[in-house]
C-alpha positions as CSV (number, residue, x, y, z in Angstrom):
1,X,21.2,10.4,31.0
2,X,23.6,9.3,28.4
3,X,22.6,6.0,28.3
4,X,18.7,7.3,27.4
5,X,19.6,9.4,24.7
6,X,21.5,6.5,23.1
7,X,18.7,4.0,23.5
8,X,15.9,6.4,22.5
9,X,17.9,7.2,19.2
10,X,17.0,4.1,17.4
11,X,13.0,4.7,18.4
12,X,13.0,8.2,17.0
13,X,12.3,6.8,13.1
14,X,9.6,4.8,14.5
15,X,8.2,7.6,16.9
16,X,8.7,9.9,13.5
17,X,6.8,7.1,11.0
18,X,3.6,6.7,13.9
19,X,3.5,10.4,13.5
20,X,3.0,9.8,10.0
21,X,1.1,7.6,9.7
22,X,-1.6,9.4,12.2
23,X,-1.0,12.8,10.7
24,X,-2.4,10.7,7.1
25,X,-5.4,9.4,8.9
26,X,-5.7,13.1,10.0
27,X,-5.9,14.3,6.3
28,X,-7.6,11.5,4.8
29,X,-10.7,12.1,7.3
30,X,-10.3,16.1,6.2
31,X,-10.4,14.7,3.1
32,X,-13.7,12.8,3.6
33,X,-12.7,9.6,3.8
34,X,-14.9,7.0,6.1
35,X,-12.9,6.0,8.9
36,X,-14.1,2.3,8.7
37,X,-16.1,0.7,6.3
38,X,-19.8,1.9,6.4
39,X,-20.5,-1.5,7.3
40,X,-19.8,-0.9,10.6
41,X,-17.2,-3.9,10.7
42,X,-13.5,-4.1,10.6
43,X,-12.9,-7.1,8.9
44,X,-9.5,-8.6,9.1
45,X,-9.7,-9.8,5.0
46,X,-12.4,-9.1,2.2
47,X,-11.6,-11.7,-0.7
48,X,-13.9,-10.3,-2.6
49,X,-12.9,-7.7,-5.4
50,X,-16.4,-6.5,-6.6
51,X,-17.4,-6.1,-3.3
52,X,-18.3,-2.5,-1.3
53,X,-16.1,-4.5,1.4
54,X,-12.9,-3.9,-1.1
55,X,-10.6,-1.3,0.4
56,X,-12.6,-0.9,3.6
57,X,-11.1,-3.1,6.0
58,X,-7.6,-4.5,6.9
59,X,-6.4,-6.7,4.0
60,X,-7.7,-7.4,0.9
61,X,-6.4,-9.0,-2.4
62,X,-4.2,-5.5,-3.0
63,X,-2.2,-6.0,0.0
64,X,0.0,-7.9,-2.0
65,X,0.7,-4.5,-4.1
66,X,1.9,-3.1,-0.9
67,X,3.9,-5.5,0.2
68,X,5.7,-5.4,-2.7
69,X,5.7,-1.2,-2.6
70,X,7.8,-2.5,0.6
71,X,10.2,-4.7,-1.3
72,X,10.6,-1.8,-3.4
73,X,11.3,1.0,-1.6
74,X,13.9,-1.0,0.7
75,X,15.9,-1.8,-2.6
76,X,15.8,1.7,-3.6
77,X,16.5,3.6,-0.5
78,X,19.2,0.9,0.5
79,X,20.8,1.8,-2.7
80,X,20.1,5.8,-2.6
81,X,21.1,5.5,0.7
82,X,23.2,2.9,2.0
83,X,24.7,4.7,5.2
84,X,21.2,5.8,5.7
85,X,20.0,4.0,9.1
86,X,17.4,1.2,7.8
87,X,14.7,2.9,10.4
88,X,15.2,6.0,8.8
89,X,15.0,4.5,5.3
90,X,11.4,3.3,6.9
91,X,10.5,6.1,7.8
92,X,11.1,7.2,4.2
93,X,9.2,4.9,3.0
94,X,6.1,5.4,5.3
95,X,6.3,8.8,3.8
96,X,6.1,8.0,0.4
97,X,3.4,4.9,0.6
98,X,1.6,7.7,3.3
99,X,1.6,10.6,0.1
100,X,0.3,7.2,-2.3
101,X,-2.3,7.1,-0.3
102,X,-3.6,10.4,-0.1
103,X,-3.1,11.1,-3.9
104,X,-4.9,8.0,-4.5
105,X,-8.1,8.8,-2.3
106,X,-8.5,12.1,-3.9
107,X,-11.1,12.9,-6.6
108,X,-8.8,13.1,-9.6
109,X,-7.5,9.5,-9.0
110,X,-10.6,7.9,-7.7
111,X,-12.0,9.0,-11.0
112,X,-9.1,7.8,-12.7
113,X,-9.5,4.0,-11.4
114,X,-13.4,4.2,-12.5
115,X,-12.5,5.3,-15.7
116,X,-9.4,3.6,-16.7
117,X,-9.8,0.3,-14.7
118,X,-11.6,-2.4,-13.4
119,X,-12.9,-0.6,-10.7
120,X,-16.0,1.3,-12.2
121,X,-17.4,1.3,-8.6
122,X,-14.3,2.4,-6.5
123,X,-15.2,5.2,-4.3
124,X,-11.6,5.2,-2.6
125,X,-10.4,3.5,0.7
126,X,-11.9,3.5,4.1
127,X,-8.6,5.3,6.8
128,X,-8.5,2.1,8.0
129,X,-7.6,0.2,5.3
130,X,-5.3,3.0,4.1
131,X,-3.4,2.8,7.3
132,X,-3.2,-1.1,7.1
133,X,-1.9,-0.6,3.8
134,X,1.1,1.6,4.8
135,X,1.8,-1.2,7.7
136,X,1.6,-3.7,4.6
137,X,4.3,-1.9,2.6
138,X,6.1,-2.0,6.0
139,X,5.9,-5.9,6.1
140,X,7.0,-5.8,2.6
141,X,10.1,-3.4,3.7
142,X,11.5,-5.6,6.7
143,X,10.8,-8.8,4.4
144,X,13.4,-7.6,2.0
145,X,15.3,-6.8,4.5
146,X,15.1,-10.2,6.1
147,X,14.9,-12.6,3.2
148,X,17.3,-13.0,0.4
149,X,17.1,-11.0,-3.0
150,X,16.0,-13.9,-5.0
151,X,13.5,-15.2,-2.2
152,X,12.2,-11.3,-2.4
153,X,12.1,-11.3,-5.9
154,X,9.8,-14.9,-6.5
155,X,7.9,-13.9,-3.7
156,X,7.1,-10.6,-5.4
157,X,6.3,-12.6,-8.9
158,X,4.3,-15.0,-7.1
159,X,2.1,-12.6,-5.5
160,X,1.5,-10.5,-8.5
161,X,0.4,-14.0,-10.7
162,X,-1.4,-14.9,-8.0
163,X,-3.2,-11.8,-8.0
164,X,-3.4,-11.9,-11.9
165,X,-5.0,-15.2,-11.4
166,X,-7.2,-14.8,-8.9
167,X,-8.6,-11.2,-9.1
168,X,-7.6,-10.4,-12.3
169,X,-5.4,-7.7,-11.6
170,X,-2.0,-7.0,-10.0
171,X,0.4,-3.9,-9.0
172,X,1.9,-4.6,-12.6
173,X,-1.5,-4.1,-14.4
174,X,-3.1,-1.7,-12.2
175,X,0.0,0.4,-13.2
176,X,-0.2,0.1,-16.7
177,X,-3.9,0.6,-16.5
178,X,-3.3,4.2,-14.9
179,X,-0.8,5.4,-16.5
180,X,-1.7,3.9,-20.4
181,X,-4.9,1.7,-20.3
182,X,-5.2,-1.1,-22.9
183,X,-8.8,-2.0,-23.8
184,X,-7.2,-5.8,-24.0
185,X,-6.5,-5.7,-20.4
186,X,-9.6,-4.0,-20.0
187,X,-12.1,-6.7,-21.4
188,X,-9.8,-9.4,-19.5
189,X,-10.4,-7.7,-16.3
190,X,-14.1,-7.1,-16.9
191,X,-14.4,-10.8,-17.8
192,X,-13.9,-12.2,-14.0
């Protein structure tokens, strides 16, 4: 009997961050959210930014900004936490990128990103690209984990010009944007 408790332990944080996870699908179709794009397809990737396929399906161009929420949040919980068992820091951080996407799919936010950024269109995420995105930040957590700080760190600044580059916008500027938006970075955006 001993022998399961000890091997179960180290499942609990992932038994505790699939709870999670499910219980934010839960709210977000309270919340009225589509559960797949209306489509009818779950696409794997939608390159396409000014697209109704944006933030419907499994990846898109802002699955970099999650990945690097992950790189993020390891950093930071490692160093608020450092005795703190990395699948509990995890867990941590699915509950934090979990709230993100739930404030960010409700009115007041949704409203925010038409009027502040690029996205005059956005009408918020399908669950199932809200749910890939909190698996995203995770492959951005175990990836800082894994990789050395500096490989972490250029990977994060490559993905954001990248981003900048291709779609015009990045975790940086969609930030910025929310919090403070520049008409500047507005025209720039709107010019793609």
């Amino acid at each position: 009997m001993r022998f399961l408790a000890i091997s179960s332990r180290p499942l609990l944080p992932l038994a505790v961050g699939a709870l999670i996870i499910a219980l934010t699908a839960s709210i977000l179709l309270t919340m009225g959210r589509v559960p797949i794009c209306t489509c009818g397809e779950i696409k794997f990737w939608v390159g396409e930014v000014n697209s109704p396929d944006n933030s419907q399906h499994l990846a898109d161009w802002y699955s970099l900004s999650h990945i690097i929420h992950g790189f993020l949040f390891y950093w930071a919980l490692a160093a608020a936490a450092p005795r703190l068992a990395v699948g509990w820091r995890a867990t941590i951080a699915i509950l934090v990128e979990a709230a993100w996407e739930i404030v960010e799919n409700s009115p007041l936010i949704i409203n925010r990103y038409r009027e502040a950024t690029m996205a005059v269109g956005y009408a918020g995420d399908s669950v199932i690209n809200s749910v890939a995105d909190i698996v995203w930040m995770l492959v951005g957590f175990w990836l800082a984990r894994a990789l050395p700080v500096w490989m972490t760190i250029a990977l994060a600044i490559a993905f954001e010009v990248v981003a900048a580059i291709v779609i015009r916008d990045n975790l940086t500027l969609n930030v910025v944007m929310l919090i403070w938006p520049i008409d500047a970075i507005r025209a720039w955006q709107s010019a793609l």
